[in-house]
C-alpha positions in Angstrom: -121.4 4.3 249.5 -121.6 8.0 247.8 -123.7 10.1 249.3 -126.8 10.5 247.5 -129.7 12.7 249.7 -126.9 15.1 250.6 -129.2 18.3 249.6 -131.8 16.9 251.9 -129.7 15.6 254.4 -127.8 19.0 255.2 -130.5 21.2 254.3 -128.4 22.5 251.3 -128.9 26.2 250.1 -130.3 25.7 246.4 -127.1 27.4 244.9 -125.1 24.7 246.4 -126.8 21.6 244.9 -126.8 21.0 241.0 -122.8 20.3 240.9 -120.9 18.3 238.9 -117.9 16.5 240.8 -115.4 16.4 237.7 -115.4 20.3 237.5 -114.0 20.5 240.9 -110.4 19.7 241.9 -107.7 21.4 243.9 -103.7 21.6 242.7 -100.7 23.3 243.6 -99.7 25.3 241.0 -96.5 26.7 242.4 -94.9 27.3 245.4 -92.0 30.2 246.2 -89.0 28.7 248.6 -88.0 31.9 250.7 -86.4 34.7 248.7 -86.7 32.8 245.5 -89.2 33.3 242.5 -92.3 30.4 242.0 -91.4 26.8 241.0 -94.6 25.3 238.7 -95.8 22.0 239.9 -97.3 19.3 237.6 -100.8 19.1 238.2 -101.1 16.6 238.0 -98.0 14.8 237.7 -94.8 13.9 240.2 -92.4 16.2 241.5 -89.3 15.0 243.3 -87.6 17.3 246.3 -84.2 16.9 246.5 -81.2 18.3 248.2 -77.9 17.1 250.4 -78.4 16.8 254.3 -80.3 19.2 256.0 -81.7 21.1 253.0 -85.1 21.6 254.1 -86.7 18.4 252.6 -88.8 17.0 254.6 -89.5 20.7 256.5 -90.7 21.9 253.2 -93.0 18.6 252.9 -94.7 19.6 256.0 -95.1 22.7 255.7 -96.8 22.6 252.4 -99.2 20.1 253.8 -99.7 22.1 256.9 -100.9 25.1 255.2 -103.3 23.0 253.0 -104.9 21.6 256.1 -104.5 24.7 258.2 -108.0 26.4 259.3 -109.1 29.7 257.4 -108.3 32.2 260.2 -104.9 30.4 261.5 -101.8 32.5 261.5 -98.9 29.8 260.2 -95.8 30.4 262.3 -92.9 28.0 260.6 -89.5 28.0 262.1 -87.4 27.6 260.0 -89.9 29.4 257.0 -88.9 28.0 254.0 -92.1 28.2 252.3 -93.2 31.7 251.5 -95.8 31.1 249.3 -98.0 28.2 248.0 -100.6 29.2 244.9 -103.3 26.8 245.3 -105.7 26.7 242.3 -109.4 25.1 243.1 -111.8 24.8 240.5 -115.6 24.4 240.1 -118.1 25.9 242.4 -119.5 25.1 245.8 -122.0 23.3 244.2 -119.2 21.0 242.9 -117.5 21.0 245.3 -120.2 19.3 247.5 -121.1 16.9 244.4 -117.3 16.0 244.4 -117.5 14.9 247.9 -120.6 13.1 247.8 -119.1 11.0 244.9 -116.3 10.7 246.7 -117.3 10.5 250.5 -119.6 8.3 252.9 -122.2 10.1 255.1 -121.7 11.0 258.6 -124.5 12.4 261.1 -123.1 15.8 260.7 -121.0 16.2 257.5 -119.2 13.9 254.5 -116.9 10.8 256.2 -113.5 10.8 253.8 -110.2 9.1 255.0 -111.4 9.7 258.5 -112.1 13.0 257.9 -115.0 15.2 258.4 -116.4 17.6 256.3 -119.0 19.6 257.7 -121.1 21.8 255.1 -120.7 24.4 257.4 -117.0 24.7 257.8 -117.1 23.9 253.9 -118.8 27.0 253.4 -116.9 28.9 255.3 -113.7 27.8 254.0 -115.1 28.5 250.5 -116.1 32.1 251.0 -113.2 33.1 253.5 -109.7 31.1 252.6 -109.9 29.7 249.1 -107.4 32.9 248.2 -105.4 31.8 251.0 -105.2 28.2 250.4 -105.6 27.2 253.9 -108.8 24.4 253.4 -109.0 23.3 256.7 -111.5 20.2 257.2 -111.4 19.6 253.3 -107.8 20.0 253.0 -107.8 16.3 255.2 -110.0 15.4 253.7 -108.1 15.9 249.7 -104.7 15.0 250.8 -102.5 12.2 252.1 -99.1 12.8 254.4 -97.5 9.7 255.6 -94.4 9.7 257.0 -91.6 7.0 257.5 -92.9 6.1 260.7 -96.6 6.3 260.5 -96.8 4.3 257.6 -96.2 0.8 259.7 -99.2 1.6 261.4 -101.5 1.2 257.7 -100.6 -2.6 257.3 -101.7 -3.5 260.7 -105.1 -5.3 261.0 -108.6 -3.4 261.0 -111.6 -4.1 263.2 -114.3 -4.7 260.7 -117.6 -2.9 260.9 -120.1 -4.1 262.8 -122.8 -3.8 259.8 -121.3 -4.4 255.6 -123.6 -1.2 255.0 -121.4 1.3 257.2 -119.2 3.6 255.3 -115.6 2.7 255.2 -113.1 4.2 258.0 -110.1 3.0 257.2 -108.0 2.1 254.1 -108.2 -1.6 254.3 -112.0 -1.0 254.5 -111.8 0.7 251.2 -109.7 -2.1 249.7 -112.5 -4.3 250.8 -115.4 -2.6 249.2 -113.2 -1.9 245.9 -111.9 -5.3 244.0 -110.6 -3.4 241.5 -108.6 -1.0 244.3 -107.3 -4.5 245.6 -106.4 -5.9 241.9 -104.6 -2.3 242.1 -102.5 -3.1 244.7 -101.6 -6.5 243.8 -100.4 -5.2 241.0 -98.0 -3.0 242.0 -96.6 -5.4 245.2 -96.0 -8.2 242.1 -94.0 -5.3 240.4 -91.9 -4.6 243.5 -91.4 -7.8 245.6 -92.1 -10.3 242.7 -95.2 -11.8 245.1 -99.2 -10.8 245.6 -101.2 -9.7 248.2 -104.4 -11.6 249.4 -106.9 -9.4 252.0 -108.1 -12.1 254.2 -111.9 -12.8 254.2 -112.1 -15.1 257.3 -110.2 -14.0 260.4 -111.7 -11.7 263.0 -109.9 -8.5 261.7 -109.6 -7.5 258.4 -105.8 -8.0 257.0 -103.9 -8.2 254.3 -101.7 -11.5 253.8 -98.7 -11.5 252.0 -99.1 -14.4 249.0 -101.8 -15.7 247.3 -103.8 -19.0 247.9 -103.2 -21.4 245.2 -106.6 -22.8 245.8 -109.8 -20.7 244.1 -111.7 -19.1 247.0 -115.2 -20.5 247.3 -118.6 -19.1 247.9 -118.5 -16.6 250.7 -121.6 -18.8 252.6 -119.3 -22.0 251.9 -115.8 -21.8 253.1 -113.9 -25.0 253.3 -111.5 -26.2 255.5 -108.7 -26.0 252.8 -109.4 -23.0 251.7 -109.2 -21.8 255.9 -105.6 -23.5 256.1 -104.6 -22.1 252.9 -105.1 -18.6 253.7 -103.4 -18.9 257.3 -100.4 -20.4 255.3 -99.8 -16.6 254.1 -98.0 -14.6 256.8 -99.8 -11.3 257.8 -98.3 -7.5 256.2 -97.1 -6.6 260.0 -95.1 -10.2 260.3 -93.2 -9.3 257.0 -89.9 -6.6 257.3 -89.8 -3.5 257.6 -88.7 -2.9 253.5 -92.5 -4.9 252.9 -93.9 -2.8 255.7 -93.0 1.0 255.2 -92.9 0.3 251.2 -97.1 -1.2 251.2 -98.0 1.0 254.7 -97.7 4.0 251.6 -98.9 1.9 248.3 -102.1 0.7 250.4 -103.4 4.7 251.8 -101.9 5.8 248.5 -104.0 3.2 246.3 -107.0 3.5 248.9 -108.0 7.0 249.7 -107.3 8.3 245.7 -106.6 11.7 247.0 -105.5 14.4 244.9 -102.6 15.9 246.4 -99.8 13.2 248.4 -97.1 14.0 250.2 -94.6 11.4 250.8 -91.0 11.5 252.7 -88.8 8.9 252.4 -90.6 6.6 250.8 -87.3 4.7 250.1 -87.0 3.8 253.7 -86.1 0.7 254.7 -85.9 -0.7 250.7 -83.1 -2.6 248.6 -81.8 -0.3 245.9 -83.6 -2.7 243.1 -87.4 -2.0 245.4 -86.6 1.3 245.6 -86.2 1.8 241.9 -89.5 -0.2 241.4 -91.2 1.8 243.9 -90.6 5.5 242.8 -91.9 3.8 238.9 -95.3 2.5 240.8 -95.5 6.2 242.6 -95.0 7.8 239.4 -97.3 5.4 237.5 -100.0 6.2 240.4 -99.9 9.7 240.0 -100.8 9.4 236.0 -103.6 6.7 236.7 -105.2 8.6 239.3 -104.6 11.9 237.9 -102.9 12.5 241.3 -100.5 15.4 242.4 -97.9 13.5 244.3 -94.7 15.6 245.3 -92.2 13.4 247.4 -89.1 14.3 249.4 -86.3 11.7 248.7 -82.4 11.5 249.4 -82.2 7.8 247.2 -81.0 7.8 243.6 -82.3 4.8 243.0 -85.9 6.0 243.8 -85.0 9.2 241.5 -84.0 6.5 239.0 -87.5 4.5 238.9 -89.3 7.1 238.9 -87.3 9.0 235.7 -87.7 5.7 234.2 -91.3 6.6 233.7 -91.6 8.4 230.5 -95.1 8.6 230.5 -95.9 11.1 233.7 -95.2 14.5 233.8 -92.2 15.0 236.4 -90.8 18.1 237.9 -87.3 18.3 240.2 -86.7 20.6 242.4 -83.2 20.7 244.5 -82.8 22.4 247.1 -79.9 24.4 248.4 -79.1 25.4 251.9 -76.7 28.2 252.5 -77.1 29.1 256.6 -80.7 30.1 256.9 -80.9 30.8 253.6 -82.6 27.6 251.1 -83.4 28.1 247.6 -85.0 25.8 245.3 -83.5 25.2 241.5 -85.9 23.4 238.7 -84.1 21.0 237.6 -85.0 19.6 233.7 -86.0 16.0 234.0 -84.7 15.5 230.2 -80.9 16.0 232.0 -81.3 13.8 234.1 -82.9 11.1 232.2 -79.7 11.5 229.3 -78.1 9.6 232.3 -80.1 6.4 231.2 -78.9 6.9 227.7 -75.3 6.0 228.5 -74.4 2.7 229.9 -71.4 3.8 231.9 -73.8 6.4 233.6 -77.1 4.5 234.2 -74.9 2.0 236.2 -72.7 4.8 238.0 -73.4 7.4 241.0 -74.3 10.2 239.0 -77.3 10.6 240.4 -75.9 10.3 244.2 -75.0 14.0 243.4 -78.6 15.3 243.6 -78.1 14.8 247.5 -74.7 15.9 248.1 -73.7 19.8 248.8 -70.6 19.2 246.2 -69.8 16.7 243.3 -65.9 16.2 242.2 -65.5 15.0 239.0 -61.9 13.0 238.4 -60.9 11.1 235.4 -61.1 7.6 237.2 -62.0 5.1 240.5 -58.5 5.7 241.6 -58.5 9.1 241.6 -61.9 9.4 243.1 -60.9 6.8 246.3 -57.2 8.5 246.6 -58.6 12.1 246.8 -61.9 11.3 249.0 -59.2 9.6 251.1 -56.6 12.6 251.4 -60.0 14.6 251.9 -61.2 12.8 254.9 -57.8 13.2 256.4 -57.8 16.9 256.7 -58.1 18.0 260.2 -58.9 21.7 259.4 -61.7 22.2 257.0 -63.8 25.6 256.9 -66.7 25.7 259.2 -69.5 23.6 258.4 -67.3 21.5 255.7 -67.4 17.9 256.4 -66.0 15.1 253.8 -69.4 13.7 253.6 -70.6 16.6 252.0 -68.3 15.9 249.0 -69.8 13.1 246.3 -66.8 11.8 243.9 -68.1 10.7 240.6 -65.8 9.0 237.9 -65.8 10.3 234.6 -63.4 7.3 232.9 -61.2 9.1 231.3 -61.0 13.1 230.4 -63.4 12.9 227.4 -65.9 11.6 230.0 -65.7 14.7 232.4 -67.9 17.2 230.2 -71.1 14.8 229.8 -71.1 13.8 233.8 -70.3 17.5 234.5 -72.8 18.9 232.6 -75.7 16.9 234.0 -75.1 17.5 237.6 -74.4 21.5 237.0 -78.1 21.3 234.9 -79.3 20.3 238.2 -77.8 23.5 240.0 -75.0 21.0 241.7 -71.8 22.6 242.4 -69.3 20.8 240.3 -65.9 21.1 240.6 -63.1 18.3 238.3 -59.9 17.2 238.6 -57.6 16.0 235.9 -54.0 15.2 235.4 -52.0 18.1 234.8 -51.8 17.3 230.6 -55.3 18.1 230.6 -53.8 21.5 229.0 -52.5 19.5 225.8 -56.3 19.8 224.1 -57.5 23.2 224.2 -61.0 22.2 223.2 -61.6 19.8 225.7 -60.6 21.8 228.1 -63.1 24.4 226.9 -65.7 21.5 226.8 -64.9 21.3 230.7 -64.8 24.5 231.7 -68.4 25.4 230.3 -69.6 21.9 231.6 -68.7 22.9 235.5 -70.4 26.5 234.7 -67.1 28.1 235.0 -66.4 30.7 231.8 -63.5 30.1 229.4 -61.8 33.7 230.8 -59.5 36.2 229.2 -57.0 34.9 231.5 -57.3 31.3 230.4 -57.3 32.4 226.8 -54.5 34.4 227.0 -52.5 31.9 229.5 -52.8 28.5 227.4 -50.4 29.0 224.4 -47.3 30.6 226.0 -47.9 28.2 228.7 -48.1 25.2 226.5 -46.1 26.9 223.4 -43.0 24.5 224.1 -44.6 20.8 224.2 -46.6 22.0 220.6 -43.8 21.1 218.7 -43.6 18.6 216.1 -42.2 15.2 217.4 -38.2 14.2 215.8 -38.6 11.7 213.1 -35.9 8.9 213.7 -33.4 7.6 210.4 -33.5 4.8 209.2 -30.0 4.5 210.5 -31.3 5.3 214.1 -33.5 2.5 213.8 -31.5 0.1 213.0 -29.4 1.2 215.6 -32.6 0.6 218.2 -32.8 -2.7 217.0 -30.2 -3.9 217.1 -29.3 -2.9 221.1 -32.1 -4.7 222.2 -31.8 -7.8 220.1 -27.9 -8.2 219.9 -27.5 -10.0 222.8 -29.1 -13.9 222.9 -29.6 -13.8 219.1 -30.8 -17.4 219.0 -33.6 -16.6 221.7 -37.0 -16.8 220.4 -38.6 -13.3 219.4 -41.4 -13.4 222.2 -44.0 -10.5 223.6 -41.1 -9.6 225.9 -38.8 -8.9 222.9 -41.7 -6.9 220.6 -42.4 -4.9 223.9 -38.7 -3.8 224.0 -38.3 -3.1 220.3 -41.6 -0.9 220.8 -40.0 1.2 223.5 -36.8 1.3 221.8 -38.6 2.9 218.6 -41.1 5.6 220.6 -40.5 8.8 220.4 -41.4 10.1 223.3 -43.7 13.2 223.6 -43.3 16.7 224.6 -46.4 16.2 226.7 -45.3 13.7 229.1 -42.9 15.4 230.7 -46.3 17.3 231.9 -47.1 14.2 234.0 -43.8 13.3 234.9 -42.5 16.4 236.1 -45.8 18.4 237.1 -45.1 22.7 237.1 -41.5 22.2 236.8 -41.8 21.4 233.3 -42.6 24.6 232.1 -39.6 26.0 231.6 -40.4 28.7 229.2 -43.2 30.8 230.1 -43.8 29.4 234.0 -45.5 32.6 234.9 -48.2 32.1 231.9 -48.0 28.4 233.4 -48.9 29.1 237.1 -51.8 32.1 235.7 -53.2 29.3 233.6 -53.5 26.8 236.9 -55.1 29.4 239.0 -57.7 31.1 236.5 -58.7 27.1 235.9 -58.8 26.5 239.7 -60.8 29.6 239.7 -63.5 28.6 237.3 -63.9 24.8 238.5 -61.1 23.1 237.0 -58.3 22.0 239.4 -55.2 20.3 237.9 -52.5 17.8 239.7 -50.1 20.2 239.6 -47.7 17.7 240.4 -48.2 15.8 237.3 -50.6 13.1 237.6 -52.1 10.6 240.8 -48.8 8.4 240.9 -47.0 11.4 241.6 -48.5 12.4 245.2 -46.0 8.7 246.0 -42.7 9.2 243.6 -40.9 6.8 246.3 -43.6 4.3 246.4 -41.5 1.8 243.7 -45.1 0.4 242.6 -45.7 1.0 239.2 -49.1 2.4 238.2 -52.0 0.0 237.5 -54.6 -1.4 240.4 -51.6 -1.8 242.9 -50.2 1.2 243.7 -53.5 2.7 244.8 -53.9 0.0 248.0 -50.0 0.6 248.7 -50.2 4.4 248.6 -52.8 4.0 251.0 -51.3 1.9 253.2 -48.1 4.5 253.0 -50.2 6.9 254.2 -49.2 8.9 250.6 -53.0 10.5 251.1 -52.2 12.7 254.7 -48.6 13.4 253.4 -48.3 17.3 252.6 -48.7 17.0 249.1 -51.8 15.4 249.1 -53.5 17.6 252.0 -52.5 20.9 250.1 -54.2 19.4 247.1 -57.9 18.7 248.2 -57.3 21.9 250.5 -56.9 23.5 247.4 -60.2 21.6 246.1 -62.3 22.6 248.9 -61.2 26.7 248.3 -62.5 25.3 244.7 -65.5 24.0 246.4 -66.4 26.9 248.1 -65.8 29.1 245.3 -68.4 27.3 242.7 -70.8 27.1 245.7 -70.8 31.1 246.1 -70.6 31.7 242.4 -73.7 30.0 242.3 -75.7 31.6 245.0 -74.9 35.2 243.5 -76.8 33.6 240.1 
């Protein structure tokens, strides 16, 4: 129960009674990664850390926990130091401050009981006259904040010894559950959301637990239990008997829901979730954070949790990504509008797009087959620079050329380095070319400008237009012999190809660099200045062409057979994505100068 005699109890200096508890709180209002400048932080609101392997995530997490909860004359010593600076704004007075945590606390012999957590009036005051500058809160920094981690969070669904007397304060979350119906309703709510089934906290056994279910009999009096009811509830399986998905995903929802603090920090909260629950489950953490009027900042690598909780409209989200460069890590603000156009398209909402927030690299290629041939022939290079691996490398899908700009452009929004791929005719249309330039963040150069017209000069000519005579000519080969055969699909298909006129551009994708035969120096400047600003073109013409010989025409099965022909690790193929990691490496430093 809140503490009400607090003044008297503690002997409280007059200036430090009189508060009001909804004048104080305590937010981050920005933290500065390393070198770079400060990063604003909804307050409240949900902000979502992000970043490939090893980027600092969960390091960052800690240590902006740690120097919350670290005592007012510590010295923090991080290794590696990634956070430089955390501005920490607390409002109200001491006087609110201690009416705050009498609202919000039970009462201890020496100091205010919160999340099991004491606050003793004396290091209060201290704290507030020596490190509210500093941010470092000690004892009330615990006591404000919640840090589970992938593993401690098994340990909140496991039964709870119930107090010896119904009048003593809570000490545990469960505890808190059980003194709060409405905290209980809470959480029912949010497991039906997530697993599609409720949550019943068990009245009757020895320990107080939560069951997973509910009893489909109405609970009687609490001084009249029946033997149905008793066999009802021991029908529900206990939280710790359920898997681990139901375990990590309510050992967070349940301190999260129970303790109401102000500031969370959560890692991984996907762990151990389907891609459908993990969606679900960063909505519920987002829709937490605006009914509590929580600052909740999380530290994911799951697009799906990214997803759910971008999917809440209604809660103000920041995204940071991080970027490791040897011991160097900045942070990038990413705008959560971006990365929400994703839901706006069907093709993107159900692709990888996203997967890119947690890769060092994303290459963009016009289709599946491209993607799967190239990751392929990338995976088979035995000498990458230092540090490279495959892995690092996310292909994304853009179906088809047009597509390339709008996936592009929302992964270089998010400070991604982008680099795409296209079939060597991707010179024809000089606009959309331009379109994907910009979209990687490359710049439509002097040397590309003054490169694309004598380079392309000879297919921009008009197409022949056949005679009549010719026509008839066409015809007439292909239908001459079997005259009395019926005129089927085979037969329009062959009077088709006889009439085409075939354009100047395809000999682009049948030939690759060789066909440019008039200006090939303007042709090769063009492919390197594009290379150079995150473009890279098949210079051999197209994907069939890294397997001439393979005698499988193109279509779904020449990608399984030029596989199997080991087309990817052939010398063509491993000077390509060699060439796409130079690419790689190029955007990457081009982006760390900015």
């Amino acid at each position: 129960m809140p503490v009400d005699d607090y003044g008297d109890r503690f002997s409280l200096a007059e200036d430090e009674l009189g508060g009001n508890a909804q004048r104080f709180s305590a937010r981050i209002r920005s933290i500065t990664i390393q070198e770079g400048d400060p990063i604003q932080l909804p307050t409240p609101g949900l902000t979502l850390i992000v970043g490939g392997n090893n980027a600092g995530k969960s390091t960052l997490l800690r240590q902006m926990h740690a120097r919350l909860t670290a005592g007012w004359s510590k010295q923090l010593r991080t290794d590696p130091a990634l956070l430089r600076d955390q501005d920490l704004v607390v409002s109200g007075s001491l006087a609110d401050a201690y009416a705050w945590l009498a609202a919000n606390s039970h009462a201890s012999k020496d100091g205010f009981q919160r999340n099991s957590v004491n606050v003793a009036p004396a290091g209060l005051n201290l704290v507030w006259s020596q490190s509210l500058r500093s941010g470092q809160l000690e004892a009330l920094g615990q006591a404000i904040t919640l840090a589970p981690n992938a593993r401690s969070r098994f340990g909140a669904v496991l039964p709870a010894e119930r107090r010896p007397d119904v009048a003593l304060p809570p000490a545990t979350a469960l505890h808190y559950l059980e003194d709060d119906p409405d905290l209980m309703s809470e959480l029912d709510e949010y497991t039906r959301e997530i697993f599609g089934t409720g949550l019943t906290l068990d009245p009757l056994s020895g320990k107080l637990m939560i069951r997973f279910g509910k009893v489909d009999i109405d609970a009687p009096p609490v001084d009249a239990v029946t033997l149905a009811y008793k066999e009802a509830i021991t029908r529900l399986t206990t939280l710790e008997h359920q898997g681990d998905g139901i375990g990590s995903a309510l050992g967070l929802l349940i301190p999260l829901v129970a303790g109401r603090n102000p500031i969370a920090f959560i890692d991984e909260p996907e762990a151990f979730l389907h891609p459908p629950q993990a969606f679900k489950l960063g909505r519920t953490v987002a829709a937490i954070a605006r009914r509590h009027g929580s600052q909740i900042v999380v530290a994911t690598h799951d697009r799906n949790f990214v997803a759910g909780a971008l999917s809440a409209t209604d809660v103000q989200l920041a995204v940071v990504r991080l970027d490791r460069a040897g011991e160097s890590t900045r942070g990038h603000v990413v705008e959560p509008m971006r990365l929400r156009d994703v839901w706006s398209s069907a093709i993107l909402r159900h692709s990888n797009v996203l997967d890119g927030l947690f890769h060092r690299a994303v290459v963009v290629a016009e289709n599946e087959r491209d993607c799967v041939f190239y990751s392929a022939a990338l995976e088979a290079v035995e000498d990458l620079p230092a540090g490279f691996l495959p892995s690092d490398v996310l292909f994304v899908a853009a179906h088809g050329k047009a597509g390339i700009p709008e996936v592009a452009r929302i992964l270089s929004a998010a400070h991604v380095p982008v680099v795409a791929v296209a079939d060597l005719d991707v010179v024809r249309e000089v606009d959309g070319l331009r379109k994907i330039v910009e979209a990687v963040g490359g710049q439509w150069s002097e040397e590309i400008e003054n490169s694309i017209r004598p380079a392309t000069a000879e297919f921009r000519v008009a197409r022949k237009t056949l005679t009549r005579g010719q026509i008839l000519a066409a015809i007439e080969t292909v239908l001459r012999d079997d005259s009395g055969a019926p005129y089927d699909s085979k037969s329009r298909k062959d009077v088709a190809s006889a009439l085409a006129v075939e354009s100047p551009w395809v000999a682009l994708k049948k030939h690759g660099m060789s066909a440019f035969r008039s200006d090939r120096p303007a042709a090769d400047r063009l492919v390197s200045a594009l290379s150079t600003e995150g473009v890279v073109v098949v210079e051999a013409g197209e994907l069939e062409s890294f397997a001439p010989s393979l005698g499988v025409a193109k279509g779904r099965s020449w990608l399984p057979s030029a596989l199997d022909a080991g087309a990817h690790r052939a010398p063509l193929a491993q000077s390509f994505v060699q060439g796409l990691v130079a690419a790689i490496l190029n955007r990457e430093s081009r982006l760390q100068v900015r």
